[in-house]
Structures are given as C-alpha cells and as structure tokens.
N, C-alpha and C positions, 0 to 999 in steps of 0.2 A: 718679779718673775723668776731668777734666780733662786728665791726662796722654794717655789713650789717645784722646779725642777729636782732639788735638793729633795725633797719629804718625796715624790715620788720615785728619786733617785735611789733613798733609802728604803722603799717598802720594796721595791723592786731585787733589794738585795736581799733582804727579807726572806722574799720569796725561794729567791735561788738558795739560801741558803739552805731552807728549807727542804727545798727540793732536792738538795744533795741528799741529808740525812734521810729521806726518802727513799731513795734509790739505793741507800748503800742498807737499808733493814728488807729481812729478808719475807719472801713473797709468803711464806705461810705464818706470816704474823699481820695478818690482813685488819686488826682493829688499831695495831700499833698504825702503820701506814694512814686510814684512815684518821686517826685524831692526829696524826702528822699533817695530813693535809688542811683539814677543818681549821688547827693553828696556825699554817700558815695564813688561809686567806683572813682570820680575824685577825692576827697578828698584823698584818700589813693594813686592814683596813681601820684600828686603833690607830697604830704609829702616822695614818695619814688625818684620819680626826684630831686627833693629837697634836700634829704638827701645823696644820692650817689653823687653828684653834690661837696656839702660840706664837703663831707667825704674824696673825692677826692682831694677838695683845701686843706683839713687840714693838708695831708698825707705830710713830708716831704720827697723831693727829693733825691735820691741820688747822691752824689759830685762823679763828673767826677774822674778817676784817674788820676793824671797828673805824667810825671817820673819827678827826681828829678834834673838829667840832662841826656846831649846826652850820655851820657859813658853808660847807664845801656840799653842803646837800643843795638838790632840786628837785623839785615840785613842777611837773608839767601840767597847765589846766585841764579837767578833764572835759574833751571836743565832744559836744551836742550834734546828734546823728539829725 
C-alpha cells in the first residue's frame, strides 16, 4: 500500500508542478497553456501506469505450497446424497 501512495504521491507532484509553470506563462499564449495542461494530465496518468506496472513486477510471488510427501494427503470419501 505504501507503494501506491508513493506513485500517486508522485503524479500528484507532477501535477503541481505543472501547474506552477502554468500559471506563471502568460494568458495570451493560450496553445502554450493548453499543451501545458494536456501534459500535465498525460504525464501523471503515464507515471501512474508506469509505476503500478513496476510495482507489480517488483512484488515477489508467493511459492506454491507443495506437501512433503503422499503420506501427509487426505482423501475424504465422496458422501452419496
């Protein structure tokens, strides 16, 4: 869980950062602003594909349980209705 607050913790900054350089271009450069925006929310919505993607390859599997031998198995008969 840790992991995913993390990648949303990072698109999040993403964002703002964005959003700074935003605000600070000026309002009659209206296509600048625009693909400012548009990259922000793909930027953020890659780094979170991205990251859950990677988060997931990182994760170690868990090992099958295997018995040790046939002795520790049981076979319940199967009850006639």
């Amino acid at each position: 869980m840790n992991a995913q607050f993390f990648i949303i913790g990072f698109c999040l900054l993403w964002v703002f950062m964005c959003g700074r350089i935003w605000w600070v271009i000026d309002k009659s450069h209206p296509w600048q602003r625009h693909a400012l925006a548009v990259g922000a929310g793909l930027g953020a919505g890659l780094f979170y594909l991205l990251g859950t993607l990677l988060s997931s390859a990182v994760k170690p599997k868990p090992e099958p349980v295997v018995p040790a031998s046939g002795e520790s198995i049981r076979v319940s008969p199967k009850q006639e209705k």
